[in-house]
Biopython code that builds the backbone (N, CA, C, O; Angstrom):
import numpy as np
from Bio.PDB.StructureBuilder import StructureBuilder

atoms = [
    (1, "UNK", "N", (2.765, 19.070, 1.564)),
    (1, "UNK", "CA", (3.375, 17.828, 1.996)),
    (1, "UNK", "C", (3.538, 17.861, 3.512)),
    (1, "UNK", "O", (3.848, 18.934, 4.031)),
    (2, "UNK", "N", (3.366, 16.844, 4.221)),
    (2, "UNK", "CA", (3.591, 16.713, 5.645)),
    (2, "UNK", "C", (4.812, 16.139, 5.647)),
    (2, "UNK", "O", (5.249, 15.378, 4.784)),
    (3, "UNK", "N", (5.477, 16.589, 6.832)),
    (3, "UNK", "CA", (6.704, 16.144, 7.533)),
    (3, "UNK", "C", (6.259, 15.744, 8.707)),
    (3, "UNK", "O", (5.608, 16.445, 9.482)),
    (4, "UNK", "N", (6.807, 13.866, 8.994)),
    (4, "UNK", "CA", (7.108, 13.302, 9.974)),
    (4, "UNK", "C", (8.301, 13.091, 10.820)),
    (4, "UNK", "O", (9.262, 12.947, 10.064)),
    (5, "UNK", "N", (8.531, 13.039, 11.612)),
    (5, "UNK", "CA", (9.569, 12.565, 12.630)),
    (5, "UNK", "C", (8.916, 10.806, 13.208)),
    (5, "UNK", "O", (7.830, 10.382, 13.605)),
    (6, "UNK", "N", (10.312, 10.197, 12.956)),
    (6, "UNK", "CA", (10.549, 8.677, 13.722)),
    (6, "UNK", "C", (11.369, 8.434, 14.740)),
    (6, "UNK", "O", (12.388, 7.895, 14.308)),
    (7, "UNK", "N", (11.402, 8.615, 16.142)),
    (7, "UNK", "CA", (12.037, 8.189, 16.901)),
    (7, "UNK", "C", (12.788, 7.048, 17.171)),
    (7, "UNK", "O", (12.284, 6.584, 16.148)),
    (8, "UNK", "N", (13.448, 6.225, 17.531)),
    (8, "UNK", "CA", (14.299, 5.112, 18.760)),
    (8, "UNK", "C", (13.713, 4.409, 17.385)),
    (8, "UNK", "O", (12.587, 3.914, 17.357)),
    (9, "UNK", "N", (14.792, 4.424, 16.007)),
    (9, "UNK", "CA", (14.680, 3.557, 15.139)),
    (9, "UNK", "C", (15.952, 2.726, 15.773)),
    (9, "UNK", "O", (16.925, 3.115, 16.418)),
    (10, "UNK", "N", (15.480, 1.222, 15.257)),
    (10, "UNK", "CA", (16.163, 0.461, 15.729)),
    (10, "UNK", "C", (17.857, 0.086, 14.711)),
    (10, "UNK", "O", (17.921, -0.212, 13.518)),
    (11, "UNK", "N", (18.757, 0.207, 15.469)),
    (11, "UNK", "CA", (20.292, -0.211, 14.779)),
    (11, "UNK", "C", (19.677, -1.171, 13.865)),
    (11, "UNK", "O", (18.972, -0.536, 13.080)),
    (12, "UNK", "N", (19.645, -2.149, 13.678)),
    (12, "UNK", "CA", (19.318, -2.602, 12.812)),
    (12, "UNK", "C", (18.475, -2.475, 11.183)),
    (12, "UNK", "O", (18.703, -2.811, 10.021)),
    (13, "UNK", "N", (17.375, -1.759, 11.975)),
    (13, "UNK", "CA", (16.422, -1.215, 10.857)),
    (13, "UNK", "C", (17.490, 0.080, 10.055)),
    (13, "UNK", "O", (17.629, 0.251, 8.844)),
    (14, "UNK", "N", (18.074, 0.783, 11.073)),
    (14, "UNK", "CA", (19.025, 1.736, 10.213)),
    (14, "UNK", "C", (19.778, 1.238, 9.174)),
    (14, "UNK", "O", (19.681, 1.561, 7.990)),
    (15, "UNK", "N", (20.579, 0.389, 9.693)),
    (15, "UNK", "CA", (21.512, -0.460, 9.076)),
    (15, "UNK", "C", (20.922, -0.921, 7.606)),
    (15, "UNK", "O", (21.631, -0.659, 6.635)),
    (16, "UNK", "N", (19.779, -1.531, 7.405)),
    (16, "UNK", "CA", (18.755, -2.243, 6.010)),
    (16, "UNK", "C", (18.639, -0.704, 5.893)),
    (16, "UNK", "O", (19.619, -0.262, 5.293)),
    (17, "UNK", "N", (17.631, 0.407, 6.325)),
    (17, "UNK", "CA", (17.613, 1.634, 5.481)),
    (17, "UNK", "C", (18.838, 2.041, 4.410)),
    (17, "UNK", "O", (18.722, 2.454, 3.257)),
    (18, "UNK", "N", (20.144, 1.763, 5.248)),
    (18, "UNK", "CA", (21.272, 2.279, 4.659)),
    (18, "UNK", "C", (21.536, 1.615, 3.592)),
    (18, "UNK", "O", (21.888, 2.013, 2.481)),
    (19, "UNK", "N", (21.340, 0.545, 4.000)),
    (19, "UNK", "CA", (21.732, -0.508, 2.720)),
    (19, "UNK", "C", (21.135, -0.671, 1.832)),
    (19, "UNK", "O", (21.637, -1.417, 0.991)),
    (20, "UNK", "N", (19.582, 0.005, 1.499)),
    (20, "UNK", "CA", (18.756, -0.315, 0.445)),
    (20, "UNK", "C", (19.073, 1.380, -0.426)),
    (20, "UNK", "O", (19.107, 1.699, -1.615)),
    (21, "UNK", "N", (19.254, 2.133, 0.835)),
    (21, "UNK", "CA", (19.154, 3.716, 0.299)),
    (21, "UNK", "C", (20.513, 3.648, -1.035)),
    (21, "UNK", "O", (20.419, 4.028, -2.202)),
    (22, "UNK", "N", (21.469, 3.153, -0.475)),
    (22, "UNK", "CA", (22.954, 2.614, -0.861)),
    (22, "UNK", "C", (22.367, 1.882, -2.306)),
    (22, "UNK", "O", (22.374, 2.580, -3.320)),
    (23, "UNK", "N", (21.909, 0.612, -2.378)),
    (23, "UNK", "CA", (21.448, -0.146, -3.831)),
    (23, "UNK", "C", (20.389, 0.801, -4.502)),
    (23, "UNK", "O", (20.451, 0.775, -5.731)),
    (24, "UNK", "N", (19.516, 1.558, -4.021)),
    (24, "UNK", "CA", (18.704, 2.162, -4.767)),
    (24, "UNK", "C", (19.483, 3.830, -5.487)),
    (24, "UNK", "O", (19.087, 4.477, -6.456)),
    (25, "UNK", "N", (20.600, 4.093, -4.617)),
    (25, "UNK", "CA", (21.307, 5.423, -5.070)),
    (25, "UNK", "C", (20.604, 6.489, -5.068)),
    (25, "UNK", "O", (20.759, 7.557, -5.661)),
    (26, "UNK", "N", (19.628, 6.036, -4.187)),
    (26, "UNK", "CA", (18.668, 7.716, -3.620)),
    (26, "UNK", "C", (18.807, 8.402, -2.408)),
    (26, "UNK", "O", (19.850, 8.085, -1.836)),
    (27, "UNK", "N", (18.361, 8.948, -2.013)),
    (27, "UNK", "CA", (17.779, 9.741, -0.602)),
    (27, "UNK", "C", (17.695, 8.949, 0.229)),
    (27, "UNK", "O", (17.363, 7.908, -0.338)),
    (28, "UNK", "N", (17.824, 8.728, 1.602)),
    (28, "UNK", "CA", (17.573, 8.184, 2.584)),
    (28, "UNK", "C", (15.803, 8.417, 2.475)),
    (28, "UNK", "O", (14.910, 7.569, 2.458)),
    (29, "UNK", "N", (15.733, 9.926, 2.413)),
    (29, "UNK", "CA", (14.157, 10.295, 2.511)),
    (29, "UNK", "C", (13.322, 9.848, 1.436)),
    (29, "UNK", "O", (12.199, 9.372, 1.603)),
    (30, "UNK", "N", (13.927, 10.020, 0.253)),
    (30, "UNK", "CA", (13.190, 9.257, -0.506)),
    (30, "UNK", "C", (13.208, 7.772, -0.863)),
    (30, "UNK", "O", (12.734, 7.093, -1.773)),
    (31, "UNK", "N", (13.889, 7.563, 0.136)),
    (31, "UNK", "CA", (13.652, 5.567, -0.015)),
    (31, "UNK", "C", (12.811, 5.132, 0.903)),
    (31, "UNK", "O", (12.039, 4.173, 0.869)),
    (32, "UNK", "N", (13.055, 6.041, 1.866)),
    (32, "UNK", "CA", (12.080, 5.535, 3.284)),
    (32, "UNK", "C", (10.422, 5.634, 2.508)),
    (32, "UNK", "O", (9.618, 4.711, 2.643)),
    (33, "UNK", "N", (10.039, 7.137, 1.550)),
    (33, "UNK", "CA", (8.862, 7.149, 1.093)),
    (33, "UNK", "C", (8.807, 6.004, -0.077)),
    (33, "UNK", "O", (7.649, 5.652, -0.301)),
    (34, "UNK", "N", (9.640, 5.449, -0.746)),
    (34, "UNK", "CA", (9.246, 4.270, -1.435)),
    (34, "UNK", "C", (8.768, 3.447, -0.845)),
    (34, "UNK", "O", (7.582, 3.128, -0.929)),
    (35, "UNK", "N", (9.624, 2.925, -0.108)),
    (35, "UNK", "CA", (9.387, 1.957, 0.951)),
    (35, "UNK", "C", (7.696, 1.702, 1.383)),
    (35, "UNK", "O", (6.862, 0.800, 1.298)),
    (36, "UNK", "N", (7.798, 3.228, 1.937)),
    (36, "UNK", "CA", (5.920, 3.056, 2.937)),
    (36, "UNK", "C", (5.029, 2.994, 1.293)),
    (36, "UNK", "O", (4.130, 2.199, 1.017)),
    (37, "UNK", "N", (5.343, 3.590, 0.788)),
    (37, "UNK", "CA", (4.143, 3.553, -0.222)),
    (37, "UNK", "C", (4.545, 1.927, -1.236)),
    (37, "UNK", "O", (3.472, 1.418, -1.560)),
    (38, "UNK", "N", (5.132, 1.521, -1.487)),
    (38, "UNK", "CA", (5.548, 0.309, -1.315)),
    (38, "UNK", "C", (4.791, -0.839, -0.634)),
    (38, "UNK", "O", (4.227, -1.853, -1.044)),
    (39, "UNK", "N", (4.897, -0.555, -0.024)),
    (39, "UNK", "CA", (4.416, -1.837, 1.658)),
    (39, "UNK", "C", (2.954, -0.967, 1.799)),
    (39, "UNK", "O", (2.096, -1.806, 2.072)),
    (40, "UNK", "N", (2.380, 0.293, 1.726)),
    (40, "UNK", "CA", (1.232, 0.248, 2.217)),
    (40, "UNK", "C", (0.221, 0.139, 0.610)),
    (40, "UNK", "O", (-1.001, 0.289, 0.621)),
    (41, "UNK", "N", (0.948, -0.118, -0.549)),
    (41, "UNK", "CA", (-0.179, 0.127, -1.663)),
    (41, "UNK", "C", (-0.294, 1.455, -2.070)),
    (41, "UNK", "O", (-1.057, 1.492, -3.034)),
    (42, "UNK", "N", (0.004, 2.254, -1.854)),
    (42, "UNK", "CA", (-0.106, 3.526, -2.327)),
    (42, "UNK", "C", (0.502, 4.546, -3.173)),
    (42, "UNK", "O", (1.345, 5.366, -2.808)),
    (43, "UNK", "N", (-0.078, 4.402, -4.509)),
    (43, "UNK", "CA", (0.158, 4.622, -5.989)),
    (43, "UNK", "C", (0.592, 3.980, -6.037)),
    (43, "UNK", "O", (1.574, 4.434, -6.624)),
    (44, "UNK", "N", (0.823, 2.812, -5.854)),
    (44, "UNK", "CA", (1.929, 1.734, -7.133)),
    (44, "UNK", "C", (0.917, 0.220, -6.636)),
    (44, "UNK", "O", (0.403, 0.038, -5.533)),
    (45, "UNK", "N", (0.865, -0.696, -7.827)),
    (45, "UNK", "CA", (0.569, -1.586, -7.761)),
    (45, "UNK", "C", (0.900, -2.369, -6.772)),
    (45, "UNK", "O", (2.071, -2.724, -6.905)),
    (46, "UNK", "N", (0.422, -2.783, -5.876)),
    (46, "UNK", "CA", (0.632, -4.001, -5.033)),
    (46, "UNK", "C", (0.937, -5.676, -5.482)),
    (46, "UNK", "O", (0.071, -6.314, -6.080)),
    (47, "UNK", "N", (1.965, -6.146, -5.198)),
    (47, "UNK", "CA", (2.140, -7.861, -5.526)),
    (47, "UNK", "C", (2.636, -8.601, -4.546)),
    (47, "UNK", "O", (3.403, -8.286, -3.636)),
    (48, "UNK", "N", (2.041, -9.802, -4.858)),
    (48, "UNK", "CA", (2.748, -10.626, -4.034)),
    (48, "UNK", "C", (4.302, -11.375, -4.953)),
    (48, "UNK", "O", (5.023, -12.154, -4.330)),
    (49, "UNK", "N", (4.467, -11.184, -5.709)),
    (49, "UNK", "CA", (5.658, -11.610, -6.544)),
    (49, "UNK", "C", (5.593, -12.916, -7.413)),
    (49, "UNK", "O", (6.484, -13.543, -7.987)),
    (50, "UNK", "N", (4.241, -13.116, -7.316)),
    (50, "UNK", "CA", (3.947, -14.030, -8.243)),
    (50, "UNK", "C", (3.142, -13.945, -9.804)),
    (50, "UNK", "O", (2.940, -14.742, -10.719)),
    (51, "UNK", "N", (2.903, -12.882, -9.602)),
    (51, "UNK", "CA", (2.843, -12.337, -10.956)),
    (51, "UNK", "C", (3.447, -12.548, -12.066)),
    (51, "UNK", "O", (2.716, -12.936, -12.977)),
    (52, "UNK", "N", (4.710, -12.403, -12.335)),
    (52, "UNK", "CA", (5.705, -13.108, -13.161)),
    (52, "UNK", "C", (5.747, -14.504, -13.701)),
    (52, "UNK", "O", (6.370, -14.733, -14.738)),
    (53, "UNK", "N", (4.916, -15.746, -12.845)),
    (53, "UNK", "CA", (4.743, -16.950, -12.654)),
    (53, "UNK", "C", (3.527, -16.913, -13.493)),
    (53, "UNK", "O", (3.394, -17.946, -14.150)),
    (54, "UNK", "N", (2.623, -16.052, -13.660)),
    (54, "UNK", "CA", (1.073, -16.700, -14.012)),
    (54, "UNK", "C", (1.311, -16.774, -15.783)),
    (54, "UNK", "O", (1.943, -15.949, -16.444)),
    (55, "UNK", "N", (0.800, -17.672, -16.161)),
    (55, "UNK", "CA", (0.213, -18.186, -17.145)),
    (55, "UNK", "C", (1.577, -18.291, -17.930)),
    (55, "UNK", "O", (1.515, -17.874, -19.087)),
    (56, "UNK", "N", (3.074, -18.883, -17.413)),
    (56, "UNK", "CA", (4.308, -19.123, -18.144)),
    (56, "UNK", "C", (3.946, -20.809, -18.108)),
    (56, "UNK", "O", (4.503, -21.114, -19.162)),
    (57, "UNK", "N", (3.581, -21.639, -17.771)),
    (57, "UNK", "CA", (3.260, -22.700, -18.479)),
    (57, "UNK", "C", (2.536, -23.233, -19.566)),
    (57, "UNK", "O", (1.340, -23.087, -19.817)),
    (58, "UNK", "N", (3.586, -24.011, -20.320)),
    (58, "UNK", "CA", (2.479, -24.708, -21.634)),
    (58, "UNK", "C", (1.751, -25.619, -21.369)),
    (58, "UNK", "O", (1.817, -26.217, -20.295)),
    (59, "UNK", "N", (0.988, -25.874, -22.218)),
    (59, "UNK", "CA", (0.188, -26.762, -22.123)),
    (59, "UNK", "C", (0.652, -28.283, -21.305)),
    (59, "UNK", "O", (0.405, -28.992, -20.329)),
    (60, "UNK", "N", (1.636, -28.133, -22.704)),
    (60, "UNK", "CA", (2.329, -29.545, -21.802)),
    (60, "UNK", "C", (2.745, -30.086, -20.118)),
    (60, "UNK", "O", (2.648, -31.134, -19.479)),
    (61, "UNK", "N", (3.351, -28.417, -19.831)),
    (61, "UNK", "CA", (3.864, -28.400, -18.861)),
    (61, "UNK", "C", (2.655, -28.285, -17.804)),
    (61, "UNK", "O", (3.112, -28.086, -16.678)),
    (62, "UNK", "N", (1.672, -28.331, -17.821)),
    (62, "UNK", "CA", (0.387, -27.775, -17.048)),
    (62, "UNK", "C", (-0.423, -29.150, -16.794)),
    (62, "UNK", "O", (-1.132, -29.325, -15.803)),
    (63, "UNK", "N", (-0.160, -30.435, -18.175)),
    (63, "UNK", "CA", (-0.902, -31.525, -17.822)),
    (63, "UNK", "C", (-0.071, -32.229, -17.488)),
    (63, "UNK", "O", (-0.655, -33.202, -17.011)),
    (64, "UNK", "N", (1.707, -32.483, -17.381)),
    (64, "UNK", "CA", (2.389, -33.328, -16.676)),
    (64, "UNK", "C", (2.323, -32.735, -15.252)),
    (64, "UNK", "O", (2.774, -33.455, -14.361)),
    (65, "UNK", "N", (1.767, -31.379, -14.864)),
    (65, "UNK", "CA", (2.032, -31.772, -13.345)),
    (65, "UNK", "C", (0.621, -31.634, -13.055)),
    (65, "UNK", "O", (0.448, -31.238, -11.903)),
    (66, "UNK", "N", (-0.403, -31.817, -13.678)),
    (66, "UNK", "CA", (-1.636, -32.140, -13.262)),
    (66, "UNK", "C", (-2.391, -33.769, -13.132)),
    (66, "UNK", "O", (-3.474, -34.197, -12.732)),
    (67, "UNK", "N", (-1.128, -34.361, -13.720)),
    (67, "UNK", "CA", (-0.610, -35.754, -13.813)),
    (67, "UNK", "C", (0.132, -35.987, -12.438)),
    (67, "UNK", "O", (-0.103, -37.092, -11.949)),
    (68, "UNK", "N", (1.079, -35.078, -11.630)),
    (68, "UNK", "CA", (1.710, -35.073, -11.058)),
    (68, "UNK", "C", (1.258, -35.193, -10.178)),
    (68, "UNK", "O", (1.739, -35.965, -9.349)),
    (69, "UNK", "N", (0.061, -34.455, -9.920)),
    (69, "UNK", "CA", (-0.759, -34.162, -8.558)),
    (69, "UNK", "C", (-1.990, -34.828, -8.437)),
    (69, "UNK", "O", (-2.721, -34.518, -7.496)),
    (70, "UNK", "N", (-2.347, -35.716, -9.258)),
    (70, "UNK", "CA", (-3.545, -36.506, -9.253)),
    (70, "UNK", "C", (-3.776, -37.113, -8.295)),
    (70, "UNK", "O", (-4.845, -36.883, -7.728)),
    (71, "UNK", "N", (-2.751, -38.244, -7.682)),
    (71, "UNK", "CA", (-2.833, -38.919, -6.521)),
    (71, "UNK", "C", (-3.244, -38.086, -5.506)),
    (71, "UNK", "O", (-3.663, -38.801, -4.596)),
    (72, "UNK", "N", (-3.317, -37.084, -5.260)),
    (72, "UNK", "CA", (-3.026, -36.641, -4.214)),
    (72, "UNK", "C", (-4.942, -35.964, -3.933)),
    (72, "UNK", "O", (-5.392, -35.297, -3.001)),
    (73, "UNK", "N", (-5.577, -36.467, -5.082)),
    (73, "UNK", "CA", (-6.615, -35.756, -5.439)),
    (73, "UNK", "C", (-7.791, -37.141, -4.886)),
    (73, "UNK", "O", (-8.910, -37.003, -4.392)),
    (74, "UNK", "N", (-7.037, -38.436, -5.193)),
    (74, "UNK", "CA", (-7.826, -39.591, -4.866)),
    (74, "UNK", "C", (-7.682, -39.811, -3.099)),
    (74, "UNK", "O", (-6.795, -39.512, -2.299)),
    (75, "UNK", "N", (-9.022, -40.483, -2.961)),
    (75, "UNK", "CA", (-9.688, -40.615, -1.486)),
    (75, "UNK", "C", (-9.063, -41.823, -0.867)),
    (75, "UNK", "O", (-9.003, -42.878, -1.500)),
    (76, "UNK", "N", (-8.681, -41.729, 0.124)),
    (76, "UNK", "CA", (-8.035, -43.658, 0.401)),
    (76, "UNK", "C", (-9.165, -44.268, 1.250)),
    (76, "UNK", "O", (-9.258, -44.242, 2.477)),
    (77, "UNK", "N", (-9.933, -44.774, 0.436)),
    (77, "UNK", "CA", (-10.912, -45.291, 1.378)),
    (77, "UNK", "C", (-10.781, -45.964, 2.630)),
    (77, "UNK", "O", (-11.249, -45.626, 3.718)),
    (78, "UNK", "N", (-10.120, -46.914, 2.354)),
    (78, "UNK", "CA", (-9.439, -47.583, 3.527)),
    (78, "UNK", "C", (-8.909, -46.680, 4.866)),
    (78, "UNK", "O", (-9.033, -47.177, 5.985)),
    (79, "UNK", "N", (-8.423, -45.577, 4.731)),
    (79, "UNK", "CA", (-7.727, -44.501, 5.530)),
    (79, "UNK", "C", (-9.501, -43.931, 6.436)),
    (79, "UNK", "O", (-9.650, -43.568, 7.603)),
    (80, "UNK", "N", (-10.460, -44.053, 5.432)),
    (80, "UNK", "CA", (-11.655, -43.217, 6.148)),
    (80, "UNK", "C", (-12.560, -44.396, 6.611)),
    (80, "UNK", "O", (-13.773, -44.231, 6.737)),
    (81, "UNK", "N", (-12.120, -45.261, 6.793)),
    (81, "UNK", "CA", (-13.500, -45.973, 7.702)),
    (81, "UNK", "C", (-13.026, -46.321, 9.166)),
    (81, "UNK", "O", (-13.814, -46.822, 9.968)),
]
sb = StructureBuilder()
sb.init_structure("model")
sb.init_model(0)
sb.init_chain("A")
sb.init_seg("    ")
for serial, (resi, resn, name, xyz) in enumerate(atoms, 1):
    if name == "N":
        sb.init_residue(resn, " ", resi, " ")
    sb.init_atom(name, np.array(xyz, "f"), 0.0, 1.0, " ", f" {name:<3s}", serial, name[0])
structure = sb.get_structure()
């Protein structure tokens, strides 16, 4: 395993370290390595947080807002000449 050193971390950034190290009830050191491997993709799945969202609509719910958004799909002719 390699050991890094981080210099002139900023008060602030300390402050969120502390506070996540604090909700997570780990290590400072081992939150900071969640964190990077976290944010850089590495071993753990990457998301944007929308995952949870895909494919929770029914049917129904999928053609009232495809109903919803129709207009928005038509050309205003008038607007293009």
């Amino acid at each position: 395993m390699k050991t890094i050193t981080v210099r002139n971390i900023p008060h602030e950034l300390d402050e969120a370290l502390q506070r996540e190290r604090a909700r997570r009830g780990l290590s400072l050191n081992q939150t900071v390595i969640d964190l990077l491997k976290q944010r850089l993709g590495v071993g753990v799945a990457r998301s944007n947080g929308l995952a949870r969202l895909a494919g929770t609509w029914t049917d129904e719910e999928f053609e009232r807002f495809s109903e919803a958004i129709a207009p928005f799909e038509r050309v205003d002719e008038e607007l293009w000449r």
